[in-house]
N, C-alpha and C positions, 0 to 999 in steps of 0.2 A: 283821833280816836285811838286809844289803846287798841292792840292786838286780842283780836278772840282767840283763846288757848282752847285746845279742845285733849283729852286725856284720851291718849289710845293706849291698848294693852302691849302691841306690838311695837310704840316708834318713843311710847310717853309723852311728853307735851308735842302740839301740831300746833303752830302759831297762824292766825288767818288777819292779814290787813281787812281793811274796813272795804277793798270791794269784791277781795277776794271772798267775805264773809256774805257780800249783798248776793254772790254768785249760789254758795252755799246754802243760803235763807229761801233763796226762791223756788218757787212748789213742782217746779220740771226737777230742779236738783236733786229736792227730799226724797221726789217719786224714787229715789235708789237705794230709800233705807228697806223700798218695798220689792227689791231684786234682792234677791241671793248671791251669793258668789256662785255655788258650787251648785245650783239648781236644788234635785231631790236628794244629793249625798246625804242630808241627814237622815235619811232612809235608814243609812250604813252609817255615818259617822255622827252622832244625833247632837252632837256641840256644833256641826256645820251648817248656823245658821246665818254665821257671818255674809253681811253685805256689799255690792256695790258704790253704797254708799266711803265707807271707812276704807275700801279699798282705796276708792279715788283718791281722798284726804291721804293717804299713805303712798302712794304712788306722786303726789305732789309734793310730800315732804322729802322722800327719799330723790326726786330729780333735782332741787336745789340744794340738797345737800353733795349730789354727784357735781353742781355745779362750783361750788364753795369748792370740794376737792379740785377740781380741772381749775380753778382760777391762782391755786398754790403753785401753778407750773410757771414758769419763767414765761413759755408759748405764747398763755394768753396772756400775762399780764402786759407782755410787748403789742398785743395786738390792739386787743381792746383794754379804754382806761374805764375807770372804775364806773361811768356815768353808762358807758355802752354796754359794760358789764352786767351791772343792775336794772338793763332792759331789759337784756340777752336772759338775765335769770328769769324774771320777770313772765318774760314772755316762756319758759318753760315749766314754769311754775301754771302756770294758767292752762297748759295744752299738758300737764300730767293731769290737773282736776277737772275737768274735760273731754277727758279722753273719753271714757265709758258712757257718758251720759245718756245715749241713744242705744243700752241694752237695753233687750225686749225681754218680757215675764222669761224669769228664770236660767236669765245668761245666756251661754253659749247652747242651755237644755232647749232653747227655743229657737234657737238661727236655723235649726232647719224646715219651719215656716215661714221664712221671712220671700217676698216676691222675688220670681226668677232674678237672677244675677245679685241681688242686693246683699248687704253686710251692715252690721251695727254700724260700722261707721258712715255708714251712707245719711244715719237718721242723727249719728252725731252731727254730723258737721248740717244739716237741713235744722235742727234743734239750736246748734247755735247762732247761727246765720238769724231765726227766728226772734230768739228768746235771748240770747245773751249776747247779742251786737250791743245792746242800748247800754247795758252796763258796765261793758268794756272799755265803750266809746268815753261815757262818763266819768269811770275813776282810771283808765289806763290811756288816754287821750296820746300816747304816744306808740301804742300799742294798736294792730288793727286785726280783729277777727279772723280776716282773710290767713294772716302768719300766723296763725294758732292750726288754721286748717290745713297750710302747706308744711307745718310738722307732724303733724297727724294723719294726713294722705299721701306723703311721700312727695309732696310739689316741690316746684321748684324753688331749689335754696343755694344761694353764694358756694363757690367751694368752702370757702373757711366758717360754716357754718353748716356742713354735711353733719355736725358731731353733734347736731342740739337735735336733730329728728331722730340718731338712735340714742338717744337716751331715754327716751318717747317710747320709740318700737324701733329695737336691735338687738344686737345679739347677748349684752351688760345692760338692758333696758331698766327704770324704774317698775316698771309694772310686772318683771318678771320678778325682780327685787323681793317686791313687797308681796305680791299673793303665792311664791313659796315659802314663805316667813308664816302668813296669815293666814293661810289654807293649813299650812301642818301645825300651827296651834292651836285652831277651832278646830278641827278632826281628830285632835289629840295625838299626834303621832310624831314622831321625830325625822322622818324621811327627807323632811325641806329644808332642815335645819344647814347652812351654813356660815362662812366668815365673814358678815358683813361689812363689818370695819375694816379688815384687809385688803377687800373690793375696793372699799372707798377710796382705802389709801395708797393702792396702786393704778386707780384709774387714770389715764389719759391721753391725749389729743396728740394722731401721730396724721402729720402729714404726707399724705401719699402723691410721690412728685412722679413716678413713672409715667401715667396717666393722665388725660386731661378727661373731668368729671363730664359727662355726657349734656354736650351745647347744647342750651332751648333757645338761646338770642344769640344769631351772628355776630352782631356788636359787642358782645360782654367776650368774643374768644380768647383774648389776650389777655383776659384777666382770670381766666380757668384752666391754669398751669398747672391744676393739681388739687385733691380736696380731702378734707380735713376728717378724719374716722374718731371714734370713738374706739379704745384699744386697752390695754394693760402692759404697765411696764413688767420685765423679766422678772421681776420680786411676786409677781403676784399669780404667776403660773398654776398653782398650786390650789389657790381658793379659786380659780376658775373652773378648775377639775372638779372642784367641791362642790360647787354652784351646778354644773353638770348632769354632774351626778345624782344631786340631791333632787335636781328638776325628771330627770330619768326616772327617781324611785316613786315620786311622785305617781307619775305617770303609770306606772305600773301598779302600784296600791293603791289611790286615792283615785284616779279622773279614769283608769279601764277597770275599778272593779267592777266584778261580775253582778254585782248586785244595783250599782249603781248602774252601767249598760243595760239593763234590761229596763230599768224606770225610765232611762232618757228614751227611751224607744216607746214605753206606754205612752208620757209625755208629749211625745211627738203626733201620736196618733189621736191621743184626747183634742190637741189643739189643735188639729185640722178638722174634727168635727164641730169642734166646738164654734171655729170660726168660718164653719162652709158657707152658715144662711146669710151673714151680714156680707164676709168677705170673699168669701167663695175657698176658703181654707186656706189663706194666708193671713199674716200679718196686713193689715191698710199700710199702705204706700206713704215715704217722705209727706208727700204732697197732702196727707192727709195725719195730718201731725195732731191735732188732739182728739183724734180717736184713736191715736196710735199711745199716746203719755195718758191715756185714763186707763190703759191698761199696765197691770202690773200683778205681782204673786199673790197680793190678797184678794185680786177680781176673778184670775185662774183659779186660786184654791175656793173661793165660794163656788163660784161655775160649777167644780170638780165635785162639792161637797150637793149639790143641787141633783147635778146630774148623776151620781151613784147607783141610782135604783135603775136608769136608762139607758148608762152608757158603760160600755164592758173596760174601758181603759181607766176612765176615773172612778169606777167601783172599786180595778185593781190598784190603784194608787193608795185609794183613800184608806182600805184595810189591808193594805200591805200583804197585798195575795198578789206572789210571782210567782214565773219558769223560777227551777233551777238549773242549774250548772249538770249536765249529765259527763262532758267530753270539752276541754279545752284544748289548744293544738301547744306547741311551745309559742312563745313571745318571739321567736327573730327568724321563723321558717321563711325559708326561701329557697327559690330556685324552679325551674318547669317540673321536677319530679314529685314537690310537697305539695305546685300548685293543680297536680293533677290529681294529687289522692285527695285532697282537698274538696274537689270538685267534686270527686266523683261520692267523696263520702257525702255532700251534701245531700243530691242524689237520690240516695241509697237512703237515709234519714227520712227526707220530704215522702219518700214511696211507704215509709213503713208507721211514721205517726203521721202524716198530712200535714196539707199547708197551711191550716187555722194558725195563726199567729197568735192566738190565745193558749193555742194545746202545743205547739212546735215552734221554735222561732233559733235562726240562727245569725247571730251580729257577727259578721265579718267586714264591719265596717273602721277599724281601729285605724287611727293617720299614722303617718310617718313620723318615726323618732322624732323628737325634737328636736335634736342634735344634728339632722339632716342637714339643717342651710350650712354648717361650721364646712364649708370644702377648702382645698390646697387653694392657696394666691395662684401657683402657676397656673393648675389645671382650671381654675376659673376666667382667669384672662385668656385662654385658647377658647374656652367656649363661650365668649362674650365679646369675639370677633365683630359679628355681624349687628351689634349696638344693641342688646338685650340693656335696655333703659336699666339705671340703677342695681343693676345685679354686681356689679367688681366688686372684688374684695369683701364680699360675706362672712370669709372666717374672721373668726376673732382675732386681731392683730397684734402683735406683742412686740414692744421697743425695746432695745437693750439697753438696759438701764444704765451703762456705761461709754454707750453712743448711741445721742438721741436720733441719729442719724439712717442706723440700721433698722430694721422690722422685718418680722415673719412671720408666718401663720403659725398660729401656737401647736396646730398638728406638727411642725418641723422640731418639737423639746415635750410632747404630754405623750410618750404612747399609749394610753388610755383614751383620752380622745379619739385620737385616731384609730384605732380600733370601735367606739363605740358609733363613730360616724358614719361609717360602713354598712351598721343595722338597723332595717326599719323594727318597729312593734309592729307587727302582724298578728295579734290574738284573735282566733277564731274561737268562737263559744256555740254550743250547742246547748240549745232549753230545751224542755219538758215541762211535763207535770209534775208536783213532789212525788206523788203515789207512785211514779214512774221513773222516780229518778236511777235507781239501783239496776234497774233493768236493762234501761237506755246508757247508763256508762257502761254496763258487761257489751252489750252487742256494739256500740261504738266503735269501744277497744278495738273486740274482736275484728269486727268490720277495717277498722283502720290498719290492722297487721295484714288482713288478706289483700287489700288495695295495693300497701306498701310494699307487699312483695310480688303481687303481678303488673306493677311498673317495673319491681326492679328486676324481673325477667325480661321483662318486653324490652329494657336498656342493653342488658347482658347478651338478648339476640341482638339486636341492632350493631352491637362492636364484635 
């Protein structure tokens, strides 16, 4: 069978063999043209309607191309020959289109319905176990589901194949690759933009001999001298930064704006009512998998459009009636003295417009930098004493390009990095009402100067 070619905007031709096409054809797959990437951001950025779907397909094409690059290294060509090679791809090719297949209505806008402890991938890997063994089995008959799932859950892998899981999910992943590429040109913005081709062409496989990779079989120990990372050689320092960086501004304009924050939070409250009578306001469980895949963003948005006249969250969605912005904090506060005005201005807010999360609402929910996991090699090996499974060596690794020998964490040559590794995003947002906005940032303010200064008396007595 000829190759199915499919045209993407971001990657241009995506080539599909004949079962990686049967995977894509079948109707759990499609259900991802009915995900979004970026949930409600078209709210705010109204080109961002890009999907799950062309993610996947792009996060597949970009892991085999990382592979094509890592196989130009002497490393592997010594290791594996070309038949083991074109498994090895193979089988990474398969667990990049695969990966997401078990996001719930509207991405990551929805994980936080999903039942206690659970995660997308929880329904991936119950979704393929289900639905794409049989296809696997028939056109990749050397390939088994199960190694698709132990690169995608972090299972157990050979040390000399530690570097096919982060290509998957690490710190150079395809999937960061491709939806900072495909998020900043459907949102029209240029924040994601970086060197792709320079990534590519300094990618690769440093082995880490200090260490022996964390034993699951007493019998395999003599053969776990050491395991295999996914890293950048000394040349390519530079577009790492870039990559970083671009994911950081991201982050700051596109996935914390303030506009979009406050829909993922209606979002969240529509679909816990939405789904309280059938499921008691979660997501259905793995175990109940096609009532989990008949849901998707066209079943939400009708629900949403239904229920308007009855329900205060998908009325606000559907006419685009939010909080505003009265009072945001800076982006990298920190410390016991920010987090006590913090508090206490919350406080102080809740007493003066109330708790109604429709009239007051304040998101202090923002995660940590992205750039968090990137830590020092030393300082990770001291705190991964006591066998914290799979944690060594999280920074990104960098070889010297002139002795394949040496490596260090790329914080020891970026000080940029290492300065931006240090800071969470911590943005605190304060909502209101429009009518109320102008009121609510003067007394904020003011409120925030008088906090900030009777901490920093109460410091001033203390010493």
């Amino acid at each position: 069978m000829e190759p199915v070619r499919i045209r993407d905007p971001i990657h241009g031709m995506i080539e599909l063999n004949e079962g990686e096409a049967a995977i894509v054809n079948h109707e759990v797959f499609q259900r991802l043209r009915n995900i979004r990437q970026l949930a409600l951001t078209y709210k705010v950025y109204p080109g961002a309607t890009h999907t799950r779907f062309e993610h996947s397909l792009g996060v597949m094409h970009l892991a085999s191309r990382i592979m094509d690059s890592l196989y130009r290294r002497p490393l592997l060509r010594e290791r594996f020959n070309e038949e083991e090679f074109k498994r090895l791809r193979q089988l990474v090719r398969l667990a990049g289109l695969l990966h997401d297949v078990g996001h719930a209505p509207f991405s990551h806008g929805g994980e936080a319905v999903f039942p206690s402890g659970l995660k997308h991938e929880n329904y991936s890997i119950a979704i393929m176990r289900c639905y794409f063994d049989p296809i696997i089995e028939k056109y990749f008959p050397d390939i088994k589901v199960e190694e698709i799932i132990a690169l995608l859950n972090k299972g157990y892998l050979a040390a000399d194949l530690v570097f096919l899981g982060k290509i998957i999910d690490g710190e150079l992943d395809a999937d960061k690759l491709d939806y900072l590429l495909s998020d900043s040109y459907y949102c029209g913005v240029r924040y994601g933009t970086y060197d792709l081709e320079r990534i590519l062409d300094t990618l690769t496989v440093v082995p880490i001999m200090e260490r022996a990779f964390p034993v699951q079989d007493e019998k395999n120990k003599e053969d776990l001298t050491g395991f295999w990372l996914l890293g950048i050689d000394s040349d390519g320092i530079q577009a790492v930064e870039e990559l970083i960086f671009a994911r950081y501004w991201m982050f700051i304009q596109v996935y914390f704006h303030k506009t979009r924050r406050i829909y993922d939070y209606y979002l969240t409250r529509f679909l816990k009512d939405f789904l309280q009578e059938k499921y008691e306001g979660c997501f259905p469980s793995p175990d109940r998998l096609e009532d989990y895949i008949s849901l998707d963003d066209c079943a939400i948005l009708e629900a949403i459009k239904k229920m308007r006249k009855t329900n205060e969250w998908a009325r606000r969605i559907y006419e685009r009636d939010h909080l505003s912005e009265a009072f945001v904090t800076l982006p990298h506060h920190s410390g016991l003295a920010s987090y006590m005005v913090i508090s206490e201005l919350k406080e102080r807010f809740f007493e003066r417009y109330g708790n109604d999360p429709a009239k007051a609402y304040v998101d202090d929910k923002a995660k940590k930098l992205p750039t968090n996991p990137f830590f020092d090699l030393k300082k990770q090996e001291e705190e991964d004493e006591e066998g914290k499974e799979n944690k060594k060596f999280t920074s990104i690794v960098v070889q010297d390009k002139h002795n394949p020998h040496k490596y260090y964490s790329i914080f020891e040559c970026s000080l940029p990095l290492q300065l931006l590794s240090q800071r969470n995003i911590n943005i605190v947002r304060f909502y209101v009402a429009r009518e109320k906005k102008e009121e609510a940032a003067a007394w904020c303010n003011e409120q925030f100067i008088q906090i900030q200064s009777k901490i920093k008396e109460i410091e001033e007595g203390r010493t």
